[in-house]
Phi, psi and omega in degrees: 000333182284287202272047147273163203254152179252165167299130179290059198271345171245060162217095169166089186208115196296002154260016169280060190291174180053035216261178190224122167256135177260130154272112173235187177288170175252161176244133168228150177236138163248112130299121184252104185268146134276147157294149188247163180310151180314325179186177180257156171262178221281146183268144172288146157260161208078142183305306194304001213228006173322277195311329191246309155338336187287301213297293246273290194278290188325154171248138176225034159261162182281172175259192164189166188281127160238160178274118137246159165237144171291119172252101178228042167293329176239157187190108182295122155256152171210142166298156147247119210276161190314269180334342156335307195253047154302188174158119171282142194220142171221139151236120173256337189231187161082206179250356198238115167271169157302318190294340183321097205288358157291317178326294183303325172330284181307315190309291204257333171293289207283314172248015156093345165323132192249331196235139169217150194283089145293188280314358167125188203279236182305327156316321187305320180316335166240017175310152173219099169293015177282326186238027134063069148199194161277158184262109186220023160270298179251116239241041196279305200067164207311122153092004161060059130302134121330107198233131141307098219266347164295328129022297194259094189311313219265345172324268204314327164296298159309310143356289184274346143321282175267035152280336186265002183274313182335299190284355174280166172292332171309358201020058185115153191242016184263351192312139193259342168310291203298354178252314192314316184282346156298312190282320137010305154218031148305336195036070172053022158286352201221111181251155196255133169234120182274136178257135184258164170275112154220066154238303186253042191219140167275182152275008166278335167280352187261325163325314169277350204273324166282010173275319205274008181278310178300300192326331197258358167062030165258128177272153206238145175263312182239141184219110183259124178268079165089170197218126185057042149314008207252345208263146193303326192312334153264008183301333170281350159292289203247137176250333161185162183274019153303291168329292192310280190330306204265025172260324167329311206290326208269335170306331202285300194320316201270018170253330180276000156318309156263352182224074175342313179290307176336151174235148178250168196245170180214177177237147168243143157300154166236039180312321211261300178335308195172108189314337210284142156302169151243354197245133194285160177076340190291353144246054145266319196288345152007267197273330201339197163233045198222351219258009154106169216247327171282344166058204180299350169265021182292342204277300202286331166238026180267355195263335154331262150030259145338299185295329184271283200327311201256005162287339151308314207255012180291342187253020167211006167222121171250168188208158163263318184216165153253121199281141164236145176246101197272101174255140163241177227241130208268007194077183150004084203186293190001274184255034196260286135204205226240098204271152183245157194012279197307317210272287152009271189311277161358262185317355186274304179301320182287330169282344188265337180264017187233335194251321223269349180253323200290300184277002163277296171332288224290003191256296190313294177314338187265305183284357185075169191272346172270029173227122154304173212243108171238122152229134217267334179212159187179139134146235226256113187299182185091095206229355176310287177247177188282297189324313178299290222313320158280020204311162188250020175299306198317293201259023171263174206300298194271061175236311200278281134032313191260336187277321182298331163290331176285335175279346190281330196277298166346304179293355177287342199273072180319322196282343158333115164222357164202128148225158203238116170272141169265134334202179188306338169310317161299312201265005178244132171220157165299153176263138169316132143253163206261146184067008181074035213281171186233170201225145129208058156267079160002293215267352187281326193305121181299136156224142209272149168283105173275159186315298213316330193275034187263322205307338198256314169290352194268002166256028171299354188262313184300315191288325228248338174293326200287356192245018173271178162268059150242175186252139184279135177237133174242152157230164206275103166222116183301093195291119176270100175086029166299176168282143180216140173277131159242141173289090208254340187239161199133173159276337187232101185197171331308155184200114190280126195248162159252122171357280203258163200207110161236151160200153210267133180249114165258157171187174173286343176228055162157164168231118235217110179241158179222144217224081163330154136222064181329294195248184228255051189236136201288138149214132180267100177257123214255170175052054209221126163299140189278139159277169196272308197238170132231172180201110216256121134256108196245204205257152185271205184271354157265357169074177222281308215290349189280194159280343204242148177189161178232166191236107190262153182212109219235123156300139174227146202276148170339299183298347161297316194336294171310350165266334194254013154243006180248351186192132072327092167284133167228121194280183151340107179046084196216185181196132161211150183242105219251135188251149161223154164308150177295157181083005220261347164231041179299322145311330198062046181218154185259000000 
């Protein structure tokens, strides 16, 4: 029963348009798997019930040789676009700003960045580029609305945003110079997508924030009109989404005003996506008596909603695409318990295979197939409490590990046109001085790469083929009679994985297939054409739950040919990227 063929469900997907069918030849592989257990059990709570809960998503069975095959008799091509390799930023604290002169080096040299979110996420909302901090006194809002200000959850975050701005030595991390001098020197490697404030600002304020961006001689490519608004917690800004529709209209014009070219975002809910928040306190602001015309149900009916308003308003507001922020959800866990790594990770991968195709349809169906797809934000979730929010999951090896599997999915997507990993802030840290010595040059202090950021360089070669003038083509390959996991525990559960993940990158100058290994079993794959390269991401010496991790990068010799058809190992919780000459699969045949 293991070499039957399964449904081929990802070389299809009905948010795919413009797509091209091939008739080729099949690529076969042998694989040497352990099997995995039938399912996890169910989770306990309590730390003492950790080790064996680990034990539960782990496999301890023995293996044996099974067959797959790369099924590529039919074959979805799709571009895949420069933006793609984006990443959201905030600098509110510390030492390390946009002036930094190391920054652009790691952003774009090192990790390959095409996109960067200015001013960042929940902050934009209150950006005020007049005094380059947020707005947390006066709480009057657009149109000299009245806001309550006990209400307003999102208050108290601003507030303590600018006491740490009060408090760098930059005396602000909002400066639009110190981003101008970031973009600068990027050399036009980096395109910008500006989030506008419109809850406590009018458009006369998105008017200055793009007079003072030209001054700094930054071109804005993409313009997202405001960030999560959908969520009640803003409902005393924007009170329903008509109000919302008819601030698009009026922000959009003065942005295209200075920038003709620029394409605008509308925000989508991420109701169909995950019931979960993102924002603390926000279910309390629930219930408020504040809480907007739409009520506990603002979150749940806005993209309907949205979608008949501005196809009424299609003859004085056009939009190009819609945004959405995709996390995935470690489950269950606030007083239940405390999830550790593997459960963290596990449950995270079930939400992206159980939700991540269903709600890109469900964006195309609601908003039409002529509007693109931003997702502005992505990558690893838990947002429930202060405690997840520091879970030490977020910057380990098997974090960089989820995300890459999420860009890999992400690329499936024609309807895609930008996504933002979150966010740079995770993949970057100060370096240790020896002796604790202290500076006051700001700008002297090393800064260092944390494991999270391999989730972003290690498709840097990909990001960097995808800004030629050529077109990057990815196709999909349907592993036939893989081993498949099932998952029982979670929010999103039970939920069945396939072991393996391949997919083939073409361009004029190499073809490139890359080869998931999600989960913790070893696989030896035989009768594989030798590649010219490879390029390995595993785990450094504390292993996946740790921080350190490498990205090996190997040539491989003539003399090899013969080993690497009788075994190609792809270890455990792995990434490995097999190089060929271009064309070498123009056919889709070895």
């Amino acid at each position: 029963c293991l070499l039957k063929k399964l449904v081929r469900a990802n070389s299809r997907n009905k948010a795919n348009t413009n797509t091209h069918t091939h008739t080729n030849k099949r690529v076969f592989l042998i694989v040497d798997m352990s099997l995995f257990a039938a399912c996890c059990s169910e989770i306990r709570s309590g730390k003492q019930q950790q080790h064996q809960r680990d034990e539960d998503i782990l496999d301890t069975s023995n293996g044996e040789n099974i067959r797959v095959m790369l099924e590529t008799t039919t074959v979805t091509k799709v571009d895949v676009p420069r933006a793609l390799f984006g990443m959201n930023a905030q600098f509110f604290s510390g030492q390390i700003d946009y002036a930094h002169p190391k920054l652009p080096g790691i952003s774009v040299d090192e990790l390959g960045c095409s996109v960067i979110r200015w001013p960042g996420g929940t902050n934009a909302n209150a950006y005020n580029v007049f005094e380059e901090k947020l707005d947390d006194e006066k709480m009057t809002g657009v149109d000299g609305k009245e806001i309550d200000v006990e209400e307003c959850a999102q208050k108290r975050k601003y507030k303590a945003t600018n006491e740490n701005i009060a408090r760098s030595k930059t005396s602000g991390k909002y400066k639009v110079k110190d981003f101008g001098i970031f973009y600068e020197r990027c050399k036009g490697r980096m395109r910008v997508s500006l989030v506008l404030n419109v809850c406590t600002r009018d458009e006369t304020h998105t008017r200055a924030v793009c007079e003072r961006l030209k001054q700094e001689n930054v071109d804005v490519a993409f313009c997202e009109i405001g960030n999560e608004v959908y969520f009640p917690a803003y409902a005393p800004y924007i009170d329903t989404v008509e109000e919302y529709a008819e601030r698009c209209d009026k922000h959009s014009k003065m942005v295209k005003f200075f920038y003709p070219k620029c394409k605008i975002g509308v925000v989508a809910s991420s109701a169909f996506w995950s019931n979960e928040s993102f924002l603390d306190d926000d279910n309390a602001v629930k219930n408020n008596k504040n809480k907007g015309a739409e009520g506990a149900g603002r979150k749940a009916t806005w993209n309907a909603k949205l979608a008949k308003i501005l196809a009424r308003k299609s003859e004085t507001f056009s939009y190009d695409a819609v945004i959405i922020h995709m996390y995935g959800s470690p489950g269950r866990h606030g007083s239940q318990f405390f999830p550790t790594e593997l459960e963290f990770y596990a449950h995270s991968l079930s939400h992206l295979e159980l939700q991540f195709a269903k709600t890109m349809q469900n964006l195309v169906d609601t908003f039409g197939n002529d509007k693109k797809v931003w997702v502005t934000e992505f990558g690893v979730g838990g947002f429930d409490s202060q405690e997840i929010r520091k879970h030490p999951f977020k910057k380990s090896y098997l974090a960089a590990l989820l995300v890459m599997e999420f860009l890999r999915r992400l690329s499936a997507f024609e309807c895609v046109e930008m996504a933002n990993m979150h966010s740079l802030n995770q993949m970057i840290d100060l370096e240790k001085r020896k002796g604790n010595a202290k500076s006051g040059e700001y700008h002297d202090v090393g800064i260092k790469r944390t494991v999270f950021s391999h989730a972003l360089s290690f498709f840097k070669d990909l990001s960097e083929t995808s800004s030629s003038a050529c077109a990057l083509k990815r196709s999909e390959l349907s592993i036939i009679g893989a081993s498949r996991k099932t998952i029982s525990s979670g929010k999103y559960a039970p939920c069945t994985h396939n072991h393996t993940h391949a997919t083939l990158f073409e361009s004029d100058k190499s073809d490139v297939i890359l080869i998931m290994n999600l989960f913790d079993t070893e696989q030896k794959i035989r009768d594989l054409k030798k590649p010219t390269s490879t390029e390995t991401f595993s785990a450094g010496k504390d292993g996946v739950h740790g921080d350190s991790a490498k990205i090996i990068k190997r040539d491989i010799k003539d003399e090899e040919r013969v080993s690497i058809e009788q075994s190609f190992v792809v270890a455990p919780f792995s990434a490995v990227k097999l190089y060929y000459a271009p064309g070498t699969f123009a056919d889709h045949s070895q």
